[in-house]
N, C-alpha and C positions, 0 to 999 in steps of 0.2 A: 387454562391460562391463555391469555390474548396477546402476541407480540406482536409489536409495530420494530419493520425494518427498512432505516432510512438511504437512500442511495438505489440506482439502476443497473449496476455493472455486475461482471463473474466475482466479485470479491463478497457482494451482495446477496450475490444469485446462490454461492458456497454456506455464506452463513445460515442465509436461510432453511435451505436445502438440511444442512444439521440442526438447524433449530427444531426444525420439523419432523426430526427423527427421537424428538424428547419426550417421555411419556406424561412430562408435564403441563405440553403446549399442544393448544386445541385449534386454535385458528392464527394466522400468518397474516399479516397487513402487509404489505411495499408501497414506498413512496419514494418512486414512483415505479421500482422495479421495469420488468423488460417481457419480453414474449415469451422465455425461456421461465419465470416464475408465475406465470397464470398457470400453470400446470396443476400447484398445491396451495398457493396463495390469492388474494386478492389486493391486486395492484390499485392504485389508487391517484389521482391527479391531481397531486398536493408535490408542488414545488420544495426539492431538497431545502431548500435554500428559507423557505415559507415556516418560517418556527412558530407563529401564530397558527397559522393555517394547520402544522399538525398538532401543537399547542390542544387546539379545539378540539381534532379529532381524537385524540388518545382522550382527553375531557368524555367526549361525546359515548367513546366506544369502552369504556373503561377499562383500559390497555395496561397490562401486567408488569411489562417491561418493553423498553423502547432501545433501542440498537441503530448506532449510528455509526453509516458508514464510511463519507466522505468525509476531507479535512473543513471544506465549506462552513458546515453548522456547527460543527466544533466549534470554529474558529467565532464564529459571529456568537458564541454562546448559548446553544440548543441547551446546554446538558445544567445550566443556573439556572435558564429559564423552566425547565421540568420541574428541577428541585424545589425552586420556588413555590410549586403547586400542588410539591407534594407526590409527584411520577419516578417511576425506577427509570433509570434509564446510564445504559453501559457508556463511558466516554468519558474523556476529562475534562475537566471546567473549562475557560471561558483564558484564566491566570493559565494554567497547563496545557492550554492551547497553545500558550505563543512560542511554543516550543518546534512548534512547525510555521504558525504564521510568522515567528520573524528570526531568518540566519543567523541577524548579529546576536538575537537575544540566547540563542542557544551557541556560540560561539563564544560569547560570556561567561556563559554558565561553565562552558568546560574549560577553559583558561582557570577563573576563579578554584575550580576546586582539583587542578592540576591531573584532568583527566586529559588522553593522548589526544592530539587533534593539529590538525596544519596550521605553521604560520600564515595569522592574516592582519587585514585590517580593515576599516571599513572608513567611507565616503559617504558623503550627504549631495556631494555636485560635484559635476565632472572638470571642474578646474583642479582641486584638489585631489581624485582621484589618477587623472591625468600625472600627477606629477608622485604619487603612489604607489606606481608600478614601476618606477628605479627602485625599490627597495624589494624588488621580486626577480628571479632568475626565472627561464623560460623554458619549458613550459608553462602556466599559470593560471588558473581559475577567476572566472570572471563572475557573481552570484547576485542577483537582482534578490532584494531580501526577503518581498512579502511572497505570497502564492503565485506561480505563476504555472498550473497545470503541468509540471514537470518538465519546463521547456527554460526555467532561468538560470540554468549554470549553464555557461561558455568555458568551454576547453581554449585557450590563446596561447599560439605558437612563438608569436611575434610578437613585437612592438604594434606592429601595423594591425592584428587582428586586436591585440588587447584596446587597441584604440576604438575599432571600427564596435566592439561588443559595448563600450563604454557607452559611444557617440548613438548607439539603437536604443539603448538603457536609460539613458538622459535627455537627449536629448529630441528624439524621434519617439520616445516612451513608448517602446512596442509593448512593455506590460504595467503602462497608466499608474498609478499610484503604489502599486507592487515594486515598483524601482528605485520609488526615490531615494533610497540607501540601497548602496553597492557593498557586498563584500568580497575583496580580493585576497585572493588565499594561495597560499604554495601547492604544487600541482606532486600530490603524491602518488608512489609506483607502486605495484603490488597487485593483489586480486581482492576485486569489490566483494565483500558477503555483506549478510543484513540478516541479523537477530529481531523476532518480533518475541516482546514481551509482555507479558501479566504484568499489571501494574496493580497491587490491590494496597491500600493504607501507605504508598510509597516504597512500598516490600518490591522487589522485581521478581516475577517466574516467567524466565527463557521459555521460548517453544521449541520444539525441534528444530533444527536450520533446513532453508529452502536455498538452493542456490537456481537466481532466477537470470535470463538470458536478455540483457535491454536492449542488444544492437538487431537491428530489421535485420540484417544479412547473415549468411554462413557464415562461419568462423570469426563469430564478433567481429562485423566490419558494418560501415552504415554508421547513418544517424541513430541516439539513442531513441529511446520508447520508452512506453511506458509499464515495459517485459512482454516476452512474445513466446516463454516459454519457462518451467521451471519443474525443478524436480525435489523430493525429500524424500529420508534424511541425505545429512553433506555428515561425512566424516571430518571429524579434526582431532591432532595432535593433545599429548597430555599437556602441551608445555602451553597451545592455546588457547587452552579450556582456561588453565590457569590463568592466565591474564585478561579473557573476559571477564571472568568471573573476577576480578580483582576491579575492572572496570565499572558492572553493577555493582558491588558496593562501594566505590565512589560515587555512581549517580544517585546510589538510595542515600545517602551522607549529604551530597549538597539537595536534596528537595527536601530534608529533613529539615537544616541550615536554611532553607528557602519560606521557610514555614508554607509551601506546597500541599496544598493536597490531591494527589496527582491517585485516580483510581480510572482506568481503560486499559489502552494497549499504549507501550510506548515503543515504537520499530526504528532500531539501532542501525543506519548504517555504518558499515568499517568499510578502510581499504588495510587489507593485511600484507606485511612480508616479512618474512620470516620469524614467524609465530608471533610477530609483535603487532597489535592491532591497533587502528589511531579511528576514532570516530569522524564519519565524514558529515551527517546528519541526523538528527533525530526527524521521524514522524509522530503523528498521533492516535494513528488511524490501522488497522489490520491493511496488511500489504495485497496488492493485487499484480500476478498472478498468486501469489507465494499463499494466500486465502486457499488458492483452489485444490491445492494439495497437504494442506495443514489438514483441512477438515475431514476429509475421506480417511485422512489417519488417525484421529483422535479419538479415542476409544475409551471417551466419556462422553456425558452426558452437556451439552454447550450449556443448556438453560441453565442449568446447577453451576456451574461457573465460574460465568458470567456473572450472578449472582451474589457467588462469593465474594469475587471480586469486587463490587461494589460494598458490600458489608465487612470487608476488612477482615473477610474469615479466610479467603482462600490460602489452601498447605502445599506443598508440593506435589504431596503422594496423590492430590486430586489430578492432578494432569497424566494421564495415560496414553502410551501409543501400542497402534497393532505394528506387529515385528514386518511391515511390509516398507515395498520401496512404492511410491506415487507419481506418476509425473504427468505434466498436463504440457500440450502443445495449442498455440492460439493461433487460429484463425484470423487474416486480417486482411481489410479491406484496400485492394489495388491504388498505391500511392500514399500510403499511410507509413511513416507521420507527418509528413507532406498531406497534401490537400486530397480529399478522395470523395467518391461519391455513393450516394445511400439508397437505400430501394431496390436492392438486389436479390432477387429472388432463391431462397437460400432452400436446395434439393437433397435430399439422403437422408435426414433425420431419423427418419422410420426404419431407416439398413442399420445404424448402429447397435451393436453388440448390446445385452442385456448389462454387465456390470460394467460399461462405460460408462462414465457422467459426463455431462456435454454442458458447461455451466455458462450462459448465455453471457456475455458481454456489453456488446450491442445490436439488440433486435426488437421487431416488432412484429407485432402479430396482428393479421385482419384473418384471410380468407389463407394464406399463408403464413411462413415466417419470412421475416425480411432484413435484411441486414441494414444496423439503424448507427451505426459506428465505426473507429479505426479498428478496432482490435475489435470482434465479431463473435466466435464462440472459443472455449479454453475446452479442448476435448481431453481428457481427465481417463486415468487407468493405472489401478493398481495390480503390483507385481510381488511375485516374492521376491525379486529383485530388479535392479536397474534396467536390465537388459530384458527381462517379461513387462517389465511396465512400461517401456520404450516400443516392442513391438508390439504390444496391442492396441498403444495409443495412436501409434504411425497408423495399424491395421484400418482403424477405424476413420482416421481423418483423410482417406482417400473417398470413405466412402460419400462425404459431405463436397457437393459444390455448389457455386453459386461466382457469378460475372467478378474474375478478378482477383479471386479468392491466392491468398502468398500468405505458404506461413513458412518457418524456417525447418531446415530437413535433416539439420545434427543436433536437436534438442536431447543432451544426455548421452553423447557421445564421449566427453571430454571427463 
């Protein structure tokens, strides 16, 4: 069998990586993948973004199943245009997209069917918004609604910053047509998790929980990211099982109600306290880092699936984990998520330990490897527990350098 996998990063670099461990699948396509997937794959210079362009080539190459990994082609509708032609391809339509491509619409959808989530409301222009924010107490969330690479929610302390987040969003349009609705939302306390799930016929199956680490800095401080580190499984309480799991079957209820046909991943974020869990976003896409340690533990077969999942057969009993603990630490390039610079010559590769996985992120490969992004490589190590899979991961990511290189030094301490 012939997989085409769409997307460049470790979330990519992870799937593939199991894809490749399937006795089903014979050859690997990327598009456009990274230095770190020419290893098993062949990478490919077709634009994520280009759905014609791999349109043809999955035509050309006569491609078994197609995997996508960005919210991008989702969003613009890769996965109608396949079907249309008749192509497998993992992901949700184009309608179950917009569940990432737009805040308000998923802000809706959970209001509508009385699932937990922060008071908001949403704005078109900043006059009206402007005058939006008396009906918020402070701290308060500021959320530009389309895509904006992880960078459009604003934490606002004040009047003064909720203004200045507004007046970037509208009127300075630091993220262009992604803005022109604002959602402003009450600013909740608690600790962030995030559930990725199986979405097959609108059925949901949870994966094990990844708790991943977004702030640049030790002890969650800094700007966020786009995670810099993460580890699975996360233990939880009986009482908040129960309430997740009271949550999925509210969302399988209203895509049913939605007449939805919602088959991919749908990645759940919550902010939780005390046991009580309120939805902060939906994705639609497998989480990255949380990819890089799902998959070294999943102890089935991805292609069989993934597959399922699309045919509306997947059970539960099909998702299997090995009893170990995973965690991966990301390498990132000096100045990141601020501005940084690429072409850095990336040393040690060759010292890493045999059963590390090192799941490239962003790199490039000529005569070396090179560092081609913020966040660089997810160096990955399983444990029989926390504390084994923590020091073999640290073991190894001293042995990698390269100009600049900062990643965080209590990943899985906590």
């Amino acid at each position: 069998m012939k997989v085409l996998v769409i997307g460049n990063g470790g979330r990519e670099h992870a799937l593939a990586w199991k894809l490749k461990k399937s006795k089903s699948v014979d050859e690997i396509y990327m598009a456009r993948g990274n230095g770190g997937t020419e290893n098993f794959a062949k990478n490919l210079d077709i634009d994520p973004k280009d759905i014609n362009g791999l349109l043809k080539f999955a035509e050309d190459k006569k491609i078994d199943l197609t995997v996508v990994g960005p919210e991008d082609p989702l969003c613009m509708g890769i996965v109608d245009a396949f079907n249309e032609k008749g192509f497998r391809i993992f992901g949700p339509n184009k309608e179950c997209a917009r569940f990432e491509k737009s805040k308000e619409f998923t802000k809706k959808f959970l209001e509508k069917y009385s699932i937990p989530t922060a008071k908001y409301k949403s704005f078109e222009n900043y006059e009206g918004a402007i005058k939006g924010i008396a009906e918020f107490s402070y701290p308060l969330v500021v959320k530009a609604d389309g895509l904006c690479l992880g960078k459009g929610v604003m934490i606002c302390h004040d009047e003064s910053e909720a203004k200045d987040a507004l007046e970037k969003i509208f009127k300075d349009k630091i993220f262009g047509d992604e803005g022109s609705t604002v959602v402003i939302e009450e600013f909740l306390t608690g600790e962030e998790a995030s559930v990725l799930c199986l979405v097959s016929n609108n059925k949901l199956f949870p994966l094990e929980r990844a708790k991943d680490h977004k702030q640049i800095y030790d002890d969650n401080k800094g700007p966020n990211t786009g995670g810099v580190g993460t580890y699975s499984p996360v233990a939880v309480s009986p009482e908040l099982e129960k309430n997740l799991e009271k949550i999925y079957r509210q969302i399988e209820d209203g895509l049913e109600s939605e007449k939805l046909n919602y088959s991919g991943i749908l990645f759940i974020g919550f902010m939780i306290e005390n046991d009580k869990p309120k939805v902060l976003e939906f994705n639609v896409r497998f989480g990255d880092p949380e990819t890089e340690v799902l998959m070294p533990r999943l102890d089935a077969d991805l292609f069989e699936i993934l597959n399922k999942t699309i045919d509306g057969k997947l059970k539960k009993e099909d998702i299997k984990w090995k009893d170990e603990t995973c965690l991966t630490v990301i390498l990132c390039s000096k100045g990141y998520p601020g501005s940084y610079e690429k072409g850095k010559e990336i040393c040690g590769l060759d010292n890493v330990d045999e059963d590390i996985m090192v799941f490239h992120n962003g790199t490039k490969k000529t005569d070396s490897f090179y560092t081609n992004g913020g966040r660089v490589l997810s160096v990955t190590a399983l444990g029989k527990d926390l504390k084994e899979a923590r020091e073999k991961a640290y073991a190894n990511v001293y042995k990698i350098k390269f100009d600049g290189v900062y990643f965080r030094k209590d990943i899985g301490i906590k």
